[in-house]
PARO-83596 format. One line per field, with one value per residue (C-alpha): residue number from 1; x, y, z. Coordinates in steps of 0.001 Angstrom, whole numbers, plus 524288, in hexadecimal, padded with zeros to 5 digits. Each point is the difference from the previous one (the first is absolute). Layout:
! PARO-83596
pos: (NUM | ...);
x: (X | ...);
y: (Y | ...);
z: (Z | ...);
END
This chain:
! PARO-83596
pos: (1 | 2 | 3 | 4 | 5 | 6 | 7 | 8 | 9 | 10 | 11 | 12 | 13 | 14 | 15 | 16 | 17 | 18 | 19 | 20 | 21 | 22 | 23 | 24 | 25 | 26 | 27 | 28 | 29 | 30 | 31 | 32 | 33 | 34 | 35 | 36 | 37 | 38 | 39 | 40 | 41 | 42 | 43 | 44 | 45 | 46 | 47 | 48 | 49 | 50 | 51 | 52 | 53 | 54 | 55 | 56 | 57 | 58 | 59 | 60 | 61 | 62 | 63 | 64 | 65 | 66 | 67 | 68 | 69 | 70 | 71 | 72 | 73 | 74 | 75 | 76 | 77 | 78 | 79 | 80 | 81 | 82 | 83 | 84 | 85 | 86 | 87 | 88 | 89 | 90 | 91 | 92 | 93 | 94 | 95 | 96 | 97 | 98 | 99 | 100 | 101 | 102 | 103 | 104 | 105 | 106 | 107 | 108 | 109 | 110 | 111 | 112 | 113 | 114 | 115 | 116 | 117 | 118 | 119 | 120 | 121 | 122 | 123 | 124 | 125 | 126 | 127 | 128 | 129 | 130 | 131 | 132 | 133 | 134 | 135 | 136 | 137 | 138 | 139 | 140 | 141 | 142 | 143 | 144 | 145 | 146 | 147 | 148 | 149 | 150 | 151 | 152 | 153 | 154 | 155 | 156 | 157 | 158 | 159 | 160 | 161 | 162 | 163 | 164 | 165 | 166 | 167 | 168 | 169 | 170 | 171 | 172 | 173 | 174 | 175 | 176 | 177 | 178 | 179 | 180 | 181 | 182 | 183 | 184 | 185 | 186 | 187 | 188 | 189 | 190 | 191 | 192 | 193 | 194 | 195 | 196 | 197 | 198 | 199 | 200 | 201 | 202 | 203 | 204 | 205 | 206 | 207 | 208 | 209 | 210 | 211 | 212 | 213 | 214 | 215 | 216 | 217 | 218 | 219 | 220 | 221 | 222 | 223 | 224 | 225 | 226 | 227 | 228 | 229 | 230 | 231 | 232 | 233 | 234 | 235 | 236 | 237 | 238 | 239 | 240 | 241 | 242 | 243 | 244 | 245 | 246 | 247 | 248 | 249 | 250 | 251 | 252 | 253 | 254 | 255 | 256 | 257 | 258 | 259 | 260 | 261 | 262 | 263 | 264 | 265 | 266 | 267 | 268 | 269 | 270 | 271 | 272 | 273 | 274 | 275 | 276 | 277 | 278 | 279 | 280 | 281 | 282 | 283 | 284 | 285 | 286 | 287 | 288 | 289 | 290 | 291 | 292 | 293 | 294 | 295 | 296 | 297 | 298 | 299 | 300 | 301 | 302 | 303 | 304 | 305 | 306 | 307 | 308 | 309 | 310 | 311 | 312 | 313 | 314 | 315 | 316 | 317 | 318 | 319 | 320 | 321 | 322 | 323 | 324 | 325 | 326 | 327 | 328 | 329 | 330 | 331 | 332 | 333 | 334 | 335 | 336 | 337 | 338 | 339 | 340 | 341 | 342 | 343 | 344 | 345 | 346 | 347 | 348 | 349 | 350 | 351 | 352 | 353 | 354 | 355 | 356 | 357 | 358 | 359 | 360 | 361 | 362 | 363 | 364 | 365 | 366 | 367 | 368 | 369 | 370 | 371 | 372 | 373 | 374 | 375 | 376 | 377 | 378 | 379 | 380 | 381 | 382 | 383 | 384 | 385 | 386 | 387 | 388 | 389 | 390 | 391 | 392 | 393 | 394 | 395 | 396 | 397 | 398 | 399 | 400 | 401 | 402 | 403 | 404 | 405 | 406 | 407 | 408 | 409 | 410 | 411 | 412 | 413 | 414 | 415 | 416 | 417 | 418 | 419 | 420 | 421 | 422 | 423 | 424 | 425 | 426 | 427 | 428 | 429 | 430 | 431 | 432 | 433 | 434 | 435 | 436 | 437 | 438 | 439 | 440 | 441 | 442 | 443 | 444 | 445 | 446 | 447 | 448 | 449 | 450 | 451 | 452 | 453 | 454 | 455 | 456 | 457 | 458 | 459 | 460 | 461 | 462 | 463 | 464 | 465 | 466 | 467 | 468 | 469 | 470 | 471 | 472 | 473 | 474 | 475 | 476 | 477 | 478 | 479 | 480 | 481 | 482 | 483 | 484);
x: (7CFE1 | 7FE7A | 80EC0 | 7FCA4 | 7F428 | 806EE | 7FCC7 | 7F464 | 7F40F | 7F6BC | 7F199 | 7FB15 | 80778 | 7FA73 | 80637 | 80D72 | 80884 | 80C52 | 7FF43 | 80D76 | 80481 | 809E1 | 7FFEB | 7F707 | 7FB45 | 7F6DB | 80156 | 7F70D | 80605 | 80B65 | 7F9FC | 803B9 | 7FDE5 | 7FE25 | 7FF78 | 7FA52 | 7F9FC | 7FD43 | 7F615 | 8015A | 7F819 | 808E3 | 7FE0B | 7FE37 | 7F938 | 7FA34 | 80969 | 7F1C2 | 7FD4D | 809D7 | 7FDC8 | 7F9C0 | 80BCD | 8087A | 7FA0D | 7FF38 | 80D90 | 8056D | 7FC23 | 7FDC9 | 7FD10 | 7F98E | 802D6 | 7F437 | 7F85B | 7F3AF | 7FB16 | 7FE04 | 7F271 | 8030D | 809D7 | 806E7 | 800FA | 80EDD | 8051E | 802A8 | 7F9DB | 805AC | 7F805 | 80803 | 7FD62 | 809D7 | 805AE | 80BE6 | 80419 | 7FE28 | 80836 | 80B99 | 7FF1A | 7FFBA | 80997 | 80A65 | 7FC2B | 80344 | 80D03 | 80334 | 7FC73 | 80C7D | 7FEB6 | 80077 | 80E48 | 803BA | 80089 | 7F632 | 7FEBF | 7F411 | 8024B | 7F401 | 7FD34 | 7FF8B | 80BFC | 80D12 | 7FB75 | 80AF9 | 80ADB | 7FD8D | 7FDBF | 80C1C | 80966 | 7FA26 | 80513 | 80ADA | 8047F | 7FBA0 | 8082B | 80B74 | 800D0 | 7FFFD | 7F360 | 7F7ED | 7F519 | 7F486 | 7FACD | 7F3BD | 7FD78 | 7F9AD | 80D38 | 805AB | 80044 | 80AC3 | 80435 | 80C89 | 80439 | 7FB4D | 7F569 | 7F151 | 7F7C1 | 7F4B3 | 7F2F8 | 7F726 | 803F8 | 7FA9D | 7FFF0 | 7F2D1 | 80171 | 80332 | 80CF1 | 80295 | 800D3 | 8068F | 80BE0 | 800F3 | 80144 | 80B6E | 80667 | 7FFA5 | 806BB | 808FA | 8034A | 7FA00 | 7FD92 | 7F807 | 7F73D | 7FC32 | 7F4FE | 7F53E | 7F398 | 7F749 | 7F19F | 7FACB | 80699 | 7FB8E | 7F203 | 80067 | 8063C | 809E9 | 8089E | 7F51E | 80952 | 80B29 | 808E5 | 804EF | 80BA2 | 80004 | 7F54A | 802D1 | 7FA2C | 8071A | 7F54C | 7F49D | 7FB37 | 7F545 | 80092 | 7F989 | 7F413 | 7FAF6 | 7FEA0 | 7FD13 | 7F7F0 | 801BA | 80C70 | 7F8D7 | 7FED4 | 80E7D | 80315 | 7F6EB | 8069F | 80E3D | 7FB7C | 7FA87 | 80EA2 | 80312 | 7F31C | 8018C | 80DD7 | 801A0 | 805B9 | 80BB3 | 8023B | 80689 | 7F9F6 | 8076B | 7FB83 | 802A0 | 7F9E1 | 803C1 | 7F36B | 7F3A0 | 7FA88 | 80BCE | 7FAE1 | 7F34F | 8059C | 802BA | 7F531 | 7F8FE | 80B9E | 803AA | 80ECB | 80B94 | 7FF27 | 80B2B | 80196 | 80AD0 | 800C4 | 80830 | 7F6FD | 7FA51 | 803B3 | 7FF73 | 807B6 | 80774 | 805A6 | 80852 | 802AE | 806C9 | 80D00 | 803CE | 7F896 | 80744 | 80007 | 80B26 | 7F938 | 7FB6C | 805F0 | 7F609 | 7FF10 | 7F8FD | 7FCAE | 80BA7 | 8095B | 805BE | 7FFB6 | 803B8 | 7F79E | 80043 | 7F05D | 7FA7B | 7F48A | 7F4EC | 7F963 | 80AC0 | 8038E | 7F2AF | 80421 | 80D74 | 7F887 | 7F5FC | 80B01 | 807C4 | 7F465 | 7FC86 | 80CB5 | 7FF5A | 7F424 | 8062D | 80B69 | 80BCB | 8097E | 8002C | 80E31 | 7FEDD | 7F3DE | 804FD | 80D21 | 7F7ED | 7F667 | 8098C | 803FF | 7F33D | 7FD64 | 7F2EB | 7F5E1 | 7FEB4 | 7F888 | 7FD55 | 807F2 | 807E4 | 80A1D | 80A38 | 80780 | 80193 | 80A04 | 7FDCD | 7FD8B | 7F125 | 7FA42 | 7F5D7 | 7F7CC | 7F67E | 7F67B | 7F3CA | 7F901 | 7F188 | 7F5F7 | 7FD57 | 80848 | 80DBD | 7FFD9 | 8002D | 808A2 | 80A56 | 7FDFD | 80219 | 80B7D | 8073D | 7FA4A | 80701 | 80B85 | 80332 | 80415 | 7F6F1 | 808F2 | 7FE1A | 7F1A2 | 7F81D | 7F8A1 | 7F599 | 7FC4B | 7F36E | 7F5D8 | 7F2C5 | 7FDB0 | 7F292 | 7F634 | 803F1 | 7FA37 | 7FCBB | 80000 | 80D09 | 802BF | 7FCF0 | 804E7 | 80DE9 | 8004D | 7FCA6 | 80CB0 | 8093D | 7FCF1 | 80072 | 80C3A | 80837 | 804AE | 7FB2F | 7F549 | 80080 | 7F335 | 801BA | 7F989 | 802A1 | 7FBDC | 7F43B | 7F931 | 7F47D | 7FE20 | 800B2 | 80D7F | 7FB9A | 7F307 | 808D4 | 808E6 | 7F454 | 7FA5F | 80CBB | 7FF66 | 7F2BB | 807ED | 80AAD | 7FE07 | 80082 | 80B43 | 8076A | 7FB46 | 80B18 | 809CC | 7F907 | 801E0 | 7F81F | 807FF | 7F6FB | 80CEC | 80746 | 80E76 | 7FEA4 | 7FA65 | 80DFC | 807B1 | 7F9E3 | 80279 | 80ED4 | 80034 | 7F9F7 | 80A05 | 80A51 | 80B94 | 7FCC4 | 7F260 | 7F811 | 7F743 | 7F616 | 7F9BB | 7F59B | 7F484 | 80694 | 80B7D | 806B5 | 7F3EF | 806C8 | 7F4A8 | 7F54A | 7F1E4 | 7F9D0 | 7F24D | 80255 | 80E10 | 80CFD | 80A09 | 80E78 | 80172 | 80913 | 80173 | 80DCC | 8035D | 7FB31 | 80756 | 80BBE | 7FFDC | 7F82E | 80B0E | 808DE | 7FBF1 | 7FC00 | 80E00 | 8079C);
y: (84DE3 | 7F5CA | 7FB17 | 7FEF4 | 7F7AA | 7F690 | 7F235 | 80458 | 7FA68 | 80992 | 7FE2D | 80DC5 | 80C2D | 80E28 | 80B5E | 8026F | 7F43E | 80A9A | 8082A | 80334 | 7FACC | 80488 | 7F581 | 7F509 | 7FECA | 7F6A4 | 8073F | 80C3F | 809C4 | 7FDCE | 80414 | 80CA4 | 804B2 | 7F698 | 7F6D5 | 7F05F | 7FC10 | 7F2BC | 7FB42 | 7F3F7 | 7F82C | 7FE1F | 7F8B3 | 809BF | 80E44 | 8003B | 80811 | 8013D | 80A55 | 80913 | 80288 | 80BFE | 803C0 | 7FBE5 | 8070A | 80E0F | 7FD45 | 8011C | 7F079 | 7FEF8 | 7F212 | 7F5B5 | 7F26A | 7F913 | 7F343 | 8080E | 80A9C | 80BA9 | 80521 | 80CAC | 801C9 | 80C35 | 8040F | 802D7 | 7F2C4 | 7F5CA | 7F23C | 7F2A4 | 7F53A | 7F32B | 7F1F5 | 801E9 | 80CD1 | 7F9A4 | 7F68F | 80D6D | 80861 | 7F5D0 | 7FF4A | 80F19 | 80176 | 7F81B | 8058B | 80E30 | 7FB3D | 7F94E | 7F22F | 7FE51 | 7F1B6 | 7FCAB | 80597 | 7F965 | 7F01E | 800CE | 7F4D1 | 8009D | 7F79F | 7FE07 | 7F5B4 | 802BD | 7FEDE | 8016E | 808A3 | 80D0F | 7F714 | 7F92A | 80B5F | 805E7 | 7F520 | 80123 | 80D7B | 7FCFC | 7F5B5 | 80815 | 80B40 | 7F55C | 7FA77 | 80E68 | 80476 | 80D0C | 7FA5E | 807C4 | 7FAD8 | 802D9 | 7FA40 | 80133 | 80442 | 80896 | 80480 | 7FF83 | 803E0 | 7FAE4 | 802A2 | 80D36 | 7FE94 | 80659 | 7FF66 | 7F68B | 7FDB3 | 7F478 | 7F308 | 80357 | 80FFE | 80507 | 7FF3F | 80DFC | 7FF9D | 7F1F6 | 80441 | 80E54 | 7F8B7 | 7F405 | 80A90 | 806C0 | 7F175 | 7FF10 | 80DB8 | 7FBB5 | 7F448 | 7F5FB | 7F297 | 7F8E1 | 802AA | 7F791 | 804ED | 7F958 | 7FDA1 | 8010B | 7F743 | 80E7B | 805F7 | 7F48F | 7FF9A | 81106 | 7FEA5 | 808C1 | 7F764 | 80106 | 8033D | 7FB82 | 7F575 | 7F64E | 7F695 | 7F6A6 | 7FF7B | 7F7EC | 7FA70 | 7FC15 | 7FB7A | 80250 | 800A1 | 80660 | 80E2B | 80ADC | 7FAE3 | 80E4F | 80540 | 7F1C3 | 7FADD | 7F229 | 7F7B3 | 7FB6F | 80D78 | 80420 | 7F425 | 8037B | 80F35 | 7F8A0 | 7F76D | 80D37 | 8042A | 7F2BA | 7FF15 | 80E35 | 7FBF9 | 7FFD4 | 7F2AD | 809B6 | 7FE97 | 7F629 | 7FA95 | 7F961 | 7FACA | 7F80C | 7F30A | 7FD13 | 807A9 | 7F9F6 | 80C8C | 800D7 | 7F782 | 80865 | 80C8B | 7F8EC | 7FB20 | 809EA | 80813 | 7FFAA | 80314 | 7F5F5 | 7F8C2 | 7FC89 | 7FA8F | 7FE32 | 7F77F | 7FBC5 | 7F4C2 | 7FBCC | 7FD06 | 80DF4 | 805AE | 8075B | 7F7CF | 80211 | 7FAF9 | 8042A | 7F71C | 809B1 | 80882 | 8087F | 80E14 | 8060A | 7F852 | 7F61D | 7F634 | 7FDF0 | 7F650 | 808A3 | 7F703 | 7F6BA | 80A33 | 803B5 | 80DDC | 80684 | 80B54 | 80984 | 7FE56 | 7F78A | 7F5A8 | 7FA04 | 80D58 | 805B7 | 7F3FB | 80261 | 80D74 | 7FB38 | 7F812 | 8069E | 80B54 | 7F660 | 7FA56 | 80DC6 | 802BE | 7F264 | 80413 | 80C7F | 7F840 | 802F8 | 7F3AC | 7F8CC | 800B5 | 80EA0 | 80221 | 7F501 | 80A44 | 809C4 | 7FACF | 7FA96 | 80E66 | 80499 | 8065F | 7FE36 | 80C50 | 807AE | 7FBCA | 7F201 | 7F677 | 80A58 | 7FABF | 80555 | 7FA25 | 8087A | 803AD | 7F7B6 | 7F581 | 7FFF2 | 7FB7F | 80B6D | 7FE3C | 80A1A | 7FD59 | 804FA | 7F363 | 806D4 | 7F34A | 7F333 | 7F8B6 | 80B96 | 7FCDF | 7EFE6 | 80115 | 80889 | 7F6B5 | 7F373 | 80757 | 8008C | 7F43A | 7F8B2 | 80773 | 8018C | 7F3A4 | 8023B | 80182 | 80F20 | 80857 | 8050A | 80D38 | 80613 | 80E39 | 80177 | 80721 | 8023B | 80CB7 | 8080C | 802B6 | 7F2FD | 7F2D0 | 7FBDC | 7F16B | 7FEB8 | 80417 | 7F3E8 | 7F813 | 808D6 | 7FD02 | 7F1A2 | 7FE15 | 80A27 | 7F82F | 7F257 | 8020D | 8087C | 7FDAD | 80CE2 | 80956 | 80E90 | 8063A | 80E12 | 80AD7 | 80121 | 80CA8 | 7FF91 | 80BA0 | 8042E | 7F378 | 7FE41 | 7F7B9 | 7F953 | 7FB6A | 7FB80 | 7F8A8 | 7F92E | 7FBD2 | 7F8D7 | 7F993 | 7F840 | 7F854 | 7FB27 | 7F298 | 7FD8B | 7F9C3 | 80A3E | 80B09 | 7FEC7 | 80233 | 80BC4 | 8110C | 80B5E | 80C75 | 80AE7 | 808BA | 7FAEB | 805CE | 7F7ED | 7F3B8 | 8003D | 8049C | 7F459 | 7F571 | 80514 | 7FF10 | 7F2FA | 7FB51 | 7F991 | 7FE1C | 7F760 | 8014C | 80511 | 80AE5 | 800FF | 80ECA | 7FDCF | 807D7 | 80DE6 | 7FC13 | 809A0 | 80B2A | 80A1C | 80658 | 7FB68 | 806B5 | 802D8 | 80703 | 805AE | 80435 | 7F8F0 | 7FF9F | 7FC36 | 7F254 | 7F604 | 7F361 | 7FB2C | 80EAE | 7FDDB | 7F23F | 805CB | 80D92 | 7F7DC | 7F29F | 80B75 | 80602 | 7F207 | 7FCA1 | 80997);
z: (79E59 | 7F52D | 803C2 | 80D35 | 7FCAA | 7F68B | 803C7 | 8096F | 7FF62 | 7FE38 | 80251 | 7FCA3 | 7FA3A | 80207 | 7FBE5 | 7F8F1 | 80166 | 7FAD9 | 80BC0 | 80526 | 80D8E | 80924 | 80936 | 8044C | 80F7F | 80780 | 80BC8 | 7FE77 | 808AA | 7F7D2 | 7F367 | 7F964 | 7F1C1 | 7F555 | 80820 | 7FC12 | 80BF7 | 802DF | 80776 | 80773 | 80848 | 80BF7 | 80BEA | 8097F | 7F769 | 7F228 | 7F685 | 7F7FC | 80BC6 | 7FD99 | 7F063 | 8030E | 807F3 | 7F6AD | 7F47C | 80914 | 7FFE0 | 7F32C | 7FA87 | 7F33D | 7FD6F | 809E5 | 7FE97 | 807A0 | 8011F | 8022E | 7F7C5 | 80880 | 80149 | 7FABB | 7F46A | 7FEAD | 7F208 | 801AE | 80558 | 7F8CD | 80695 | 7FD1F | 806CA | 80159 | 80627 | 80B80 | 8039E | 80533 | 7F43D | 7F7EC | 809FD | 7FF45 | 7EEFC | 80102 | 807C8 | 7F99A | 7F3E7 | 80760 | 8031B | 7F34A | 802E4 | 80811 | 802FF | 7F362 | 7FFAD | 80C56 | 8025A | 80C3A | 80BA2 | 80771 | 80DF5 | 8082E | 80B87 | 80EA0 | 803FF | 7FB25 | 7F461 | 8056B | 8012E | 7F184 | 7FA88 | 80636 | 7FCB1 | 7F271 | 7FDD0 | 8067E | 7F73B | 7F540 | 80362 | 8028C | 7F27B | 7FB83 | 7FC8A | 80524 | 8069A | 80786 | 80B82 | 80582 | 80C82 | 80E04 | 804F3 | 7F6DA | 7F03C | 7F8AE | 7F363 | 7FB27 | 80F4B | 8026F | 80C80 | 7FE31 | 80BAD | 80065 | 807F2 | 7F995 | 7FC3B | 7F182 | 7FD66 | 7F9CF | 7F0FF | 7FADD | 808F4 | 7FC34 | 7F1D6 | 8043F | 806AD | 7F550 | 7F5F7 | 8091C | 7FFC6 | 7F0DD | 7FF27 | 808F8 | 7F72E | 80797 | 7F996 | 80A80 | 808EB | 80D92 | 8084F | 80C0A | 7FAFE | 80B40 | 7FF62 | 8034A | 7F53F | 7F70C | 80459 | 7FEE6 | 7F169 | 804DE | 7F4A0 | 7F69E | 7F317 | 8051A | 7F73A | 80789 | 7FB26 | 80A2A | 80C80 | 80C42 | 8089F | 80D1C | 80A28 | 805A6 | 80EE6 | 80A05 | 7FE76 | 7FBC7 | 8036F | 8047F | 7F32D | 7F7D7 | 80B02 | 7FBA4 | 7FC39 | 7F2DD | 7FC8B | 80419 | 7F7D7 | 7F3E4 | 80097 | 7FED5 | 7F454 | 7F98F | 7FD1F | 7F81A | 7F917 | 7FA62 | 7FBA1 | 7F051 | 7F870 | 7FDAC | 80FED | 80759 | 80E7B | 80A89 | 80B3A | 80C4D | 7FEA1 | 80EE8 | 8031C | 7FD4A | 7F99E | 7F72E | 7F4B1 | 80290 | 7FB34 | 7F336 | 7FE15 | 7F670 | 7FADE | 7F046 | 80589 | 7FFD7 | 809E3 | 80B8D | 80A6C | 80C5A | 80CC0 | 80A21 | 80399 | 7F45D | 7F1EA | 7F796 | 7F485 | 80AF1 | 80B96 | 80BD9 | 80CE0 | 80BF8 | 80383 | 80DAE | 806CF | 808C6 | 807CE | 7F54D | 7F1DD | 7FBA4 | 7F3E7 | 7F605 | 7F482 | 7F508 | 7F321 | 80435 | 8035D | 80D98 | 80463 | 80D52 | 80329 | 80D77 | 7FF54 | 80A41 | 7FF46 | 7F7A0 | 7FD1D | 7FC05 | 7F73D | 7F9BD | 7FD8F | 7F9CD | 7F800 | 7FA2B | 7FCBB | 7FA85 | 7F650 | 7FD19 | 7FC4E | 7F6B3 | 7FA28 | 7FB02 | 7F9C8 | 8086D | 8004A | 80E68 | 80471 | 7FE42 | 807A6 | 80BDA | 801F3 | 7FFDC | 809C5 | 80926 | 801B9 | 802E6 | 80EE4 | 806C9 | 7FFDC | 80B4E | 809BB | 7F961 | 808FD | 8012F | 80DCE | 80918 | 809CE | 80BAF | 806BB | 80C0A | 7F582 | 7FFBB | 7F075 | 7FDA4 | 7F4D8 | 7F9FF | 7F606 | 7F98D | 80445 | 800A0 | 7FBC8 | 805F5 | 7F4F8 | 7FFD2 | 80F71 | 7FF55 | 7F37E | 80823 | 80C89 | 7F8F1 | 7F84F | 81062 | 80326 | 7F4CB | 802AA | 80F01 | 808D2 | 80A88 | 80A0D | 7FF1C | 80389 | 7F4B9 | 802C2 | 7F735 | 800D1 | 7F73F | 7FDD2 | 7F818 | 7F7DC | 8034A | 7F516 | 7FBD5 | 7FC65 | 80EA3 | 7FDFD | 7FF48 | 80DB4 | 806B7 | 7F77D | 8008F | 80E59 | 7FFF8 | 7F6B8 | 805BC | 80E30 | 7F975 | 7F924 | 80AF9 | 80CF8 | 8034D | 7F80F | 8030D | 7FA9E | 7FDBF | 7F562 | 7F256 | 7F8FA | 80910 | 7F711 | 80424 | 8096B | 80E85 | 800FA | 80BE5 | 7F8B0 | 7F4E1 | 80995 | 806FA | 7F300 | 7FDF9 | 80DEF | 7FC5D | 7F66D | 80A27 | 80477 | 80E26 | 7FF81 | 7FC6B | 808F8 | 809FF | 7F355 | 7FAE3 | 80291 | 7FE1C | 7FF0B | 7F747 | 7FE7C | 7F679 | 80374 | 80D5F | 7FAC1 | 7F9E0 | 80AA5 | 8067C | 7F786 | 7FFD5 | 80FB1 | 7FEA9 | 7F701 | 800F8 | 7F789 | 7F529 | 80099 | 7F5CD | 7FE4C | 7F40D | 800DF | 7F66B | 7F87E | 7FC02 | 7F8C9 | 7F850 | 804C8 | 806FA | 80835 | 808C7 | 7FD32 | 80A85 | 7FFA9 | 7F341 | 8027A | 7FA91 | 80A5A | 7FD90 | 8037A | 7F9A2 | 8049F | 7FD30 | 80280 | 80F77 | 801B7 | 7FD86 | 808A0 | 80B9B | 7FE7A | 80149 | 80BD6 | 80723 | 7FC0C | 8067D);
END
């Protein structure tokens, strides 16, 4: 156990710090024998209530913030400050501090952190390195797919599949870094090369309950960062100097509006790419619109920051495809522009809407499907609505993983924030499947449809139950069967 402890700050030691451990567990119905449990203080139970559970089944050392009541003579008992900060040190030590093998980019921000963090591997895997990804979509090791559930895993299988990527001779490593993951320590031991920071808008605001605090749990990640780190970070957003404030890492910046170390701007915007200039060189790319150019650029500084030479990472770039379900567009075949993205805040939908607006010539309709998740941050619904009927000629409202919610309560939340002007341009159709079919019938060709909140999610939860549902998956089989 002494191994496992190294670099833990312990408070109090009882016992025999050279017990042997088979594995180490937080989760107490998990635990078998010679077991470490770890007891955390979560958010929703008390790990410190299961010791005795843990302990009847076969744990032979607690680590704990509390010193249990009564000892047992058998178990060893480290008390520590925070349970969590001591789970993530002995867990990479478990593993074999595998981020210290790897060159690791943390990307956090509200939007566009899937799509950064998938170009990044991308490119990585394009100039020829093995690169694991770990991301809301998918993990990937050196391009062999793992499933995944959370934006940032829970620490012991963080370390379990980083380990798996240095066997598998990965060099560098891109993952999310979620504010909940962050403000959990679900990175706690974790060695970051290079943390970004992209932007940062209203949501999550169910589980930080304020926007300070959302923006406090961001600027965790970069404070924690070590002088041997590098930061980068979007200086476009107001909070971006913020998250620099207090870290000891180098410090970068990138903008398409103001001066940074990393500057681009868009020269044409158009449905098939846009042409960039990137640090005074021109690059085509099939990626459309101002987000995305964020994206570009903050891959592109990452990739400067870890040395690689620019002409080399611009052909690389310009080769680059967009993610699934991020912008992601078809044209029909009765000539319709669909477009499906995971658009599921306030800021993803206006970004995405100005994106069109910039782009189409207004002599064509623009229809938006969207809809607001359920057990979700509920002051984003109006606010959804009032933008999706501002910026379209016609808003369908319809659900969106309605989860244990009433969809028609979600959809009449969103219908306060339409302004009367709007009402005669707006639609409420719960199922989603015919909100589609209806925006198809209402097309015409050249229009434009934007199908926005799920993205590249390929059910719809509905009381507890995933059903198959993928958008860009239903706009071609129903455009095929209004078509013939």
């Amino acid at each position: 156990m002494k191994d496992l402890l190294y670099k833990v700050n312990i408070r109090e030691l009882m016992g025999n710090p050279l017990v042997e451990i088979s594995t180490v567990e937080f989760d107490s119905r998990k635990v078998a024998e010679s077991t470490l449990f770890v007891a955390q203080s979560g958010t929703q139970v008390d790990g410190h209530d299961f010791i005795d559970k843990a302990i009847e089944l076969g744990a032979v050392a607690i680590v704990c913030e509390k010193k249990p009541a009564q000892i047992q003579d058998h178990v060893t008992y480290v008390v520590v400050e925070n349970s969590s900060i001591a789970l993530g040190i002995i867990a990479s030590n478990l593993y074999g501090n595998p981020t210290e093998k790897l060159k690791l980019i943390g990307i956090t921000g509200t939007n566009g952190k899937t799509t950064t963090a998938t170009l990044t591997y991308n490119l990585l895997e394009s100039l020829g390195f093995a690169t694991i990804l770990v991301s809301t979509i998918r993990i990937l090791i050196h391009g062999k797919e793992y499933p995944s559930s959370h934006t940032t895993p829970d620490i012991l299988t963080l370390n379990k599949i980083f380990s798996e990527a240095v066997e598998a001779g990965c060099e560098y490593a891109v993952m999310e870094v979620s504010s909940h993951g962050i403000h959990q320590n679900r990175i706690a031991g974790l060695h970051f090369q290079v943390g970004v920071f992209s932007n940062i808008s209203h949501d999550h605001l169910d589980y930080h309950k304020t926007f300070a605090e959302y923006i406090k749990a961001k600027k965790k990640f970069f404070d924690e960062l070590p002088k041997s780190s590098h930061s980068l970070t979007n200086i476009d957003d107001k909070n971006g100097i913020v998250m620099l404030q207090n870290t000891d890492s180098t410090r970068h910046s990138y903008a398409l509006k103001t001066d940074a170390d990393f500057k681009a701007r868009i020269l044409e915007n158009q449905f098939d790419g846009m042409l960039m200039l990137l640090d005074g060189k021109e690059f085509w790319t099939p990626l459309i619109g101002q987000f995305n150019a964020y994206n570009l650029l903050a891959v592109y500084s990452i990739a400067r920051i870890l040395g690689f030479d620019q002409e080399e990472i611009l052909t690389s770039l310009s080769k680059l495809k967009t993610v699934d379900g991020r912008f992601q567009s078809i044209i029909t075949e009765n000539g319709i522009v669909a477009i499906v993205d995971y658009a599921h805040t306030p800021d993803a939908l206006e970004n995405v809407l100005n994106t069109i607006q910039n782009i189409r010539t207004r002599n064509e309709k623009l229809i938006t499907v969207v809809g607001c998740g359920g057990d979700r941050d509920k002051t984003k619904r109006p606010e959804m609505a009032k933008i999706a009927s501002n910026e379209s000629d016609l808003a369908i409202f319809t659900s969106d993983n309605p989860r244990s919610e009433d969809p028609e309560a979600i959809l009449a939340e969103m219908e306060v924030g339409v302004e009367p002007q709007n009402f005669r341009k707006t639609l409420k159709i719960t199922d989603r499947k015919e909100a589609i079919k209806t925006a198809l019938k209402m097309a015409d060709r050249g229009d434009i449809i934007l199908v926005a909140g799920k993205g590249h999610e390929t059910y719809q939860e509905i009381k507890g139950v995933k059903h198959h549902f993928d958008d860009m998956e239903t706009i071609v089989e129903l455009s095929k069967q209004l078509n013939k």
